[in-house]
N, C-alpha and C positions, 0 to 999 in steps of 0.2 A: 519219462523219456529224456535222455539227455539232450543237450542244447549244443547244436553243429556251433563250430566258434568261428566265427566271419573276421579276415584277416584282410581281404581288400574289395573294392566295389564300387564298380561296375567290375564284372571280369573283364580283363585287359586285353585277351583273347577274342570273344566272342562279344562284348557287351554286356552279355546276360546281371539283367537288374539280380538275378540270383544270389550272386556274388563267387569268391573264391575261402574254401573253409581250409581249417586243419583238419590233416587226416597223418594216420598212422600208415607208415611202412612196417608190414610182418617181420620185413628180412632182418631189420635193426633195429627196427622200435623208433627211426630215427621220426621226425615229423615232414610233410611233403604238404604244398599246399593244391588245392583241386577245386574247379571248375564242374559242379553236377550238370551243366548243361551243356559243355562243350569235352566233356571228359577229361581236359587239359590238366595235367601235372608240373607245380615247378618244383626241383629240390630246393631251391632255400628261396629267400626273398628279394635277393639280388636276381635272381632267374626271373622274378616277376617282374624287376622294373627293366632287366635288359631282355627282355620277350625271347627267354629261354624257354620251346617247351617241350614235353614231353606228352606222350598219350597214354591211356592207361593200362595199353600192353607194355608198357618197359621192361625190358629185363631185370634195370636196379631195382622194380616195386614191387611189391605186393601187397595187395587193400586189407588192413587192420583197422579198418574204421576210422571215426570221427575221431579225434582229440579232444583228449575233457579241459575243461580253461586252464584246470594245476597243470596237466600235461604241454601245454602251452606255456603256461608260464614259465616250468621248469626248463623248456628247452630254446630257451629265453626270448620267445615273442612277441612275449605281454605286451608291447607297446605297439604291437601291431593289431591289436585285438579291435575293431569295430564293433562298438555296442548299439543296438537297434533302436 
């Protein structure tokens, strides 16, 4: 099973010790990060720290899954990566 990739935490939304992972948008492939306990979406990481959000009806999204670490890396937010 792949390994969800934890980008920040606590969620900044909700608290949830859960955290916020990379996930995949269908429409572009682009990366979006996501809140499994409060449903919250940010498109980039500046959305995270200026408490931009989105929910997981958006029209810009559509759920592609978790992001694998390369896919993280490649879309350059290896340095965001929190390791457990």
């Amino acid at each position: 099973m792949q390994k969800s990739i934890l980008i920040a935490h606590p969620c900044p939304r909700c608290g949830s010790e859960g955290g916020v992972y990379a996930v995949k948008n269908k429409k572009d492939g682009a990366l979006w990060a996501y809140c499994d306990e409060c449903d919250t979406l940010w498109e980039t990481i500046d959305d995270i720290q200026n408490e931009v959000y989105f929910n997981n009806r958006s029209a810009e999204f559509e759920w592609g899954g978790y992001a694998t670490l390369e896919e993280v890396k490649e879309f350059g937010w290896g340095k965001y990566i929190i390791e457990d």
